[in-house]
C-alpha positions in Angstrom: 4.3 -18.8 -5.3 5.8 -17.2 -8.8 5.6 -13.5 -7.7 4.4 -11.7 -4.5 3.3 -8.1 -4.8 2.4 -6.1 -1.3 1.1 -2.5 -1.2 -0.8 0.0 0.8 -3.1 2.4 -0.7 -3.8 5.8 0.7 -6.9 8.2 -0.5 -8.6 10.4 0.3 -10.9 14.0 -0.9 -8.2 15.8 0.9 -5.2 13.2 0.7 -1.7 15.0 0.3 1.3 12.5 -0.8 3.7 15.6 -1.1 3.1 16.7 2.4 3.4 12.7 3.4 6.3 12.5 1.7 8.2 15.6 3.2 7.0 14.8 7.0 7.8 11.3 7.2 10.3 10.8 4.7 8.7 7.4 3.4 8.8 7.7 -0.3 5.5 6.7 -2.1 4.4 5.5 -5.9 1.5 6.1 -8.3 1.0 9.4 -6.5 -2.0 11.7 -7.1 -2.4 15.4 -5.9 -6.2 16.4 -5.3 -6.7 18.4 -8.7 -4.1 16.6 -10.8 -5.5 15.8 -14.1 -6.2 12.0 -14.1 -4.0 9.7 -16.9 -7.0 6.5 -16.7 -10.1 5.2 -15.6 -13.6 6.7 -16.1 -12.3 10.4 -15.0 -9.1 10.4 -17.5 -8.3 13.9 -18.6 -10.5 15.3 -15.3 -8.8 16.9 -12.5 -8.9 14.2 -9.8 -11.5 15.3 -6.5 -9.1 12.6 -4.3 -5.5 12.2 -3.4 -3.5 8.9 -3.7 -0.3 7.6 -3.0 1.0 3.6 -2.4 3.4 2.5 -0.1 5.7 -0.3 -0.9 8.5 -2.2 -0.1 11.9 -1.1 -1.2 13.5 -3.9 -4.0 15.7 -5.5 -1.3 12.8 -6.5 0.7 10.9 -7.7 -1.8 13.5 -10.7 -2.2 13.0 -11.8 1.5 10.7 -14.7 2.5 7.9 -12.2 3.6 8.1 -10.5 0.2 8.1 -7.4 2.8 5.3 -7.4 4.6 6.7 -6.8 8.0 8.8 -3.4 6.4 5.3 -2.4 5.3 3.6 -3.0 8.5 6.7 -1.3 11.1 6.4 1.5 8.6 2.8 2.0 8.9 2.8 1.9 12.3 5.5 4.2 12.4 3.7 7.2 10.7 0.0 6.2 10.5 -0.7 9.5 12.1 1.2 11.7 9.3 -1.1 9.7 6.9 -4.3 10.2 8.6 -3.2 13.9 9.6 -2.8 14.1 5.5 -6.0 13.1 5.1 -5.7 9.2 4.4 -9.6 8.1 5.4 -8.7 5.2 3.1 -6.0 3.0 3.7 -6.1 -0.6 2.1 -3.2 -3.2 2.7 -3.2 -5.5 -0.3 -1.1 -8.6 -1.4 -1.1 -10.3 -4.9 0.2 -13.7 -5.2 0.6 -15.4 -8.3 0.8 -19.4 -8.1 1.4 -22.0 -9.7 -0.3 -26.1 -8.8 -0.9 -24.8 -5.2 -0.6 -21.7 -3.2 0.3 -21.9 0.9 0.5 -18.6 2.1 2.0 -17.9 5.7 2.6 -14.9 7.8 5.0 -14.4 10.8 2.9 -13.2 13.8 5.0 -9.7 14.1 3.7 -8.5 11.1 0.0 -9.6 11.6 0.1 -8.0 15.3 1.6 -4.6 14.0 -1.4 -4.4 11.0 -3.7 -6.1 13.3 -3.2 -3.2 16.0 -3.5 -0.4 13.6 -6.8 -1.5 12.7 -6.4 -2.2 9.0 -7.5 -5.3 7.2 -5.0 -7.5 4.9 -6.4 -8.3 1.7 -5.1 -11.0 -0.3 -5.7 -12.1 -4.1 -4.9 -14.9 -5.4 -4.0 -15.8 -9.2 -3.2 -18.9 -11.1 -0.4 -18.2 -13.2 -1.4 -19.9 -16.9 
């Protein structure tokens, strides 16, 4: 594995990443307030009819052999409830790995029980680094 990137994505019509933000205290990136004008995609230049936010490891936990998926997953089950009370209905745990030859992927079991009991499915991607 060249390069491991983990993320949760919050949205929602009614999605607030400010008012996540100031009750948890967990800081989140590529934020969007409902009626901020969109930057890209098909609406760009349109106010945006959905907040969005991502949670995702801080840098120092990016470097250990989970690439931070068990920070991610005792952080969301630490304030799940402040997201969905801020009107997360969508919440999507994604990793991207980027391989070269072969790709063996392997995650400790306190991480896959925390996501597992909060209900929310892991996606992976895979991609062969050229």
């Amino acid at each position: 594995i060249k390069e491991m990137d983990i993320r949760c994505h919050f949205y929602g019509e009614k999605f607030s990443p400010k008012v996540v933000e100031k009750q948890s205290g967990i800081r989140l990136e590529n934020k969007i307030e409902v009626g901020d004008i969109t930057k890209r995609g098909g609406n760009k230049g349109k106010p945006s009819d959905y907040g969005n936010g991502e949670l995702c490891p801080p840098k120092e936990f990016k470097g250990k052999e989970d690439f931070g998926l068990y920070w991610i997953a005792l952080t969301l089950s630490k304030h799940i409830d402040i997201l969905r009370e801020c009107g997360a209905d969508n919440i999507d745990l994604v990793i991207g790995v980027w391989f070269e030859e072969q790709c063996n992927l392997a995650f400790e079991p306190e991480a896959i029980k925390l996501i597992g009991e909060l209900g929310i499915a892991l996606q992976v991607s895979c991609y062969e680094d050229y």
